[in-house]
C-alpha positions in Angstrom: 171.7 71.3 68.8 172.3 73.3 71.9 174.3 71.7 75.0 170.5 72.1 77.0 168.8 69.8 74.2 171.5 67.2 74.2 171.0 67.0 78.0 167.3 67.2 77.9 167.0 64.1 75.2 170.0 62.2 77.6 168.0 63.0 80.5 164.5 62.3 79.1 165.5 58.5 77.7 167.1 57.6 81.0 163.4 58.2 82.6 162.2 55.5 80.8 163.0 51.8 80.2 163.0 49.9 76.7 159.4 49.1 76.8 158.5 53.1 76.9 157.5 52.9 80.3 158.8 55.6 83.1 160.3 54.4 85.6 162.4 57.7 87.1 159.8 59.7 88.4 162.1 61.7 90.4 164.0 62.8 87.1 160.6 63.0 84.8 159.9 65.4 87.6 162.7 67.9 87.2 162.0 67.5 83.3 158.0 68.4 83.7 159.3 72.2 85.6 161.0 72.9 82.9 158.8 72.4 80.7 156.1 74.5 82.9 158.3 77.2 83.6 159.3 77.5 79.8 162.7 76.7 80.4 162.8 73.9 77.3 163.7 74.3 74.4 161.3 74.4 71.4 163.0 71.1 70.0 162.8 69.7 73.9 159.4 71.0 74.1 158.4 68.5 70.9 160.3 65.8 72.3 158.3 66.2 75.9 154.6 66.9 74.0 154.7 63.5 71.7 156.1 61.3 74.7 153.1 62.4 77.2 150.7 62.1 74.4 151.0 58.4 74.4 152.1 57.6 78.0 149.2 58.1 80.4 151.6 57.9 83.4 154.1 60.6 82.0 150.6 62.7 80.8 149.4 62.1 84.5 152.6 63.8 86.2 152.6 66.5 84.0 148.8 67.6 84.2 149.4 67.1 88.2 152.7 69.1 88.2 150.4 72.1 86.3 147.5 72.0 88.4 149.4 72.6 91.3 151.6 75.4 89.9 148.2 76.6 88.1 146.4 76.8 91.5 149.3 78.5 93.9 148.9 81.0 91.0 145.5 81.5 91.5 145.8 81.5 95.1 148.3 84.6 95.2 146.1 86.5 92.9 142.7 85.7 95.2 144.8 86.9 98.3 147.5 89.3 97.2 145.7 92.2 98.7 146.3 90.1 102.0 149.6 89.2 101.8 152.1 91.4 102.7 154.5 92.5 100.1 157.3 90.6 100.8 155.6 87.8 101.5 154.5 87.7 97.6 157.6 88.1 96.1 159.4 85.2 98.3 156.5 82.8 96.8 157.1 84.1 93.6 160.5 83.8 92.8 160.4 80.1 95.1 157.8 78.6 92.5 158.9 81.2 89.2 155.6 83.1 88.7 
């Protein structure tokens, strides 16, 4: 198991209490870019998938988390022709597109 995964699992519990439910939004948050910028492991990755399959509050921040991310990308492609050139490449690298 890589040092990322053993961090990722220790992280991931702590964002929940005993009853399953998450409680550390802050950290679940870090967790879900991660996972959206394809950062996570494939073992991570499985861990992640099962948990917001059956928590509708973790499946909530995660489908918000990508529908922003999914729309700035959308947005840069509608107006890149607008944007200067620099101006694209700072909002790339700042959100990892």
């Amino acid at each position: 198991m890589s040092e990322f995964s053993v961090w990722f699992k220790d992280t991931f519990k702590k964002c929940y209490c005993e009853q399953g439910n998450l409680i550390d939004e802050k950290q679940f948050a870090e967790i879900v870019q991660l996972v959206l910028d394809n950062e996570a492991d494939e073992e991570s990755r499985t861990i992640f998938e099962q948990k917001i399959r059956t928590c509708v509050k973790s499946n909530m921040s995660y489908e918000k988390e990508k529908s922003i991310k999914l729309e700035i990308k959308k947005k840069l492609c509608e107006h890149k022709a607008e944007m200067p050139t620099n101006l694209v490449s700072t909002i790339r690298k700042s959100v990892d597109l």
